[in-house]
C-alpha positions, 0 to 999 in steps of 0.5 A: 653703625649698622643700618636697616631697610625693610623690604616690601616682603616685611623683612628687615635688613641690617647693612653697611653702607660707604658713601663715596665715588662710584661705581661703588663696589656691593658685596654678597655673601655666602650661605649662612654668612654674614656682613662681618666676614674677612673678604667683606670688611676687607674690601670696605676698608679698601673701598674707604682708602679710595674713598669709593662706595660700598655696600655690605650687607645680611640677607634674612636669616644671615647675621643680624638681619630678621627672619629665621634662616630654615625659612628662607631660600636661594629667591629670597636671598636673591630678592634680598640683594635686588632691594638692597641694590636697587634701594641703597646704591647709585648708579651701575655698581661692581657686584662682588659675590662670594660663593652663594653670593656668586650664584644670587649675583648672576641672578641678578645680572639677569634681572638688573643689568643695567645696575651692574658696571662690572662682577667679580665672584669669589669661588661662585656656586651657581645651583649648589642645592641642586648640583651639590645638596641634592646630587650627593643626597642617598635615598635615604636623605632624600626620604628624610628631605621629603617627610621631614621637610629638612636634613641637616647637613655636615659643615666644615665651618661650625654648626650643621647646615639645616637644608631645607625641603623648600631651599632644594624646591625653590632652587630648581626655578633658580638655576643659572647653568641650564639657560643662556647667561649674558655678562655683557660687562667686565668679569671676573671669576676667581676660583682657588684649585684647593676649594673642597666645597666649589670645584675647579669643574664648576668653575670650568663650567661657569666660565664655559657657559657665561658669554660676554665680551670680557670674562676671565676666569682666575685661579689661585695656587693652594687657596681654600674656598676661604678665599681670605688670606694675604694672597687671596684678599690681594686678588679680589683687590687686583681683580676689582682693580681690573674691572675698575680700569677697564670702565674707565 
């Protein structure tokens, strides 16, 4: 049954949540994703066999939570899965974040270090709006992004991708690449070295830049930024795994 929680900004949140052992596992999504995704109920129906805590979850203007998604912004999003995190779970937790979710995940590595037992990130895309949206913009969508306040971009998984004045703004002042990230408990970043969307540089470049004392960085043969089939699911499982065991 899906659950809500409204958040001091009046956003309401629609999410999933597993009571079991801890730590429990948190998922965060992608952009414009939702809770109901492959990698998501996979790793809840894992969690449920262990009988181990898990927490999915929408931010606003993904899935079934409230606000439109044009309104919304990396900071949102982010501030989203701290109320989340800080509100539903107990104790540390292993934070799973695929792609965008990787991204608001160090994020908040760096606000609530104490809430994080461990990560795992899925094909991560720290500063995508700058790095990704912005670099690729042509003068002309960059006049567009700045008169219309919005350019629609192409996307390989449906409908085009409205990116917005205010999500390119609000992502300078989120960026994770250009100041010093800690990650001082077990991670792991996996990465599949067909993703067109997150490159094999980026992911290079995350590993290069994080400092902790356990991170490994993991590719995957012939796996898409997806990250869902067999072989995929099972890594996210082994890597989870992983974390898990180093804890104990």
């Amino acid at each position: 049954m899906v659950e809500t929680l409204k958040t001091p900004s009046g956003r309401t949140l629609a999410y999933h949540k597993t009571n079991g052992s801890g730590p429990g596992i948190v998922f965060l999504g992608g952009f414009m994703s939702d809770m109901d995704g492959t990698k998501a109920v996979h790793l809840e129906s894992w969690c449920k066999s262990q009988g181990r805590a898990f927490l999915r979850f929408d931010y606003s203007g993904h899935g079934k939570s409230s606000e439109d998604f044009k309104d919304g912004c990396i900071g949102d999003w982010a501030e989203d899965a701290y109320q989340a995190i800080t509100t539903l779970t107990d104790g540390p937790q292993i934070i799973v974040g695929s792609s965008m979710g990787g991204w608001i995940s160090l994020l908040l590595a760096k606000r609530i270090p104490e809430k994080f037992a461990g990560l795992v990130t899925i094909a991560a895309a720290p500063d995508f709006t700058e790095d990704g949206f912005w670099a690729s913009f042509n003068a002309d969508a960059r006049k567009m992004l700045v008169q219309d306040g919005v350019v629609n971009v192409p996307s390989d998984y449906g409908d085009p991708y409205p990116i917005t004045k205010r999500l390119i703004e609000d992502g300078r002042s989120q960026l994770v690449l250009r100041s010093p990230l800690n990650l001082p408990f077990p991670t792991r970043f996996l990465q599949g070295d067909m993703d067109e969307d997150v490159s094999l540089e980026t992911a290079n470049k995350l590993f290069a830049h994080a400092k902790g004392p356990d991170i490994r960085l993991v590719l995957l043969k012939n796996a898409d930024h997806r990250f869902s089939d067999a072989d995929a699911l099972q890594l996210i499982e082994d890597a989870t795994n992983n974390v898990l065991g180093r804890l104990a």
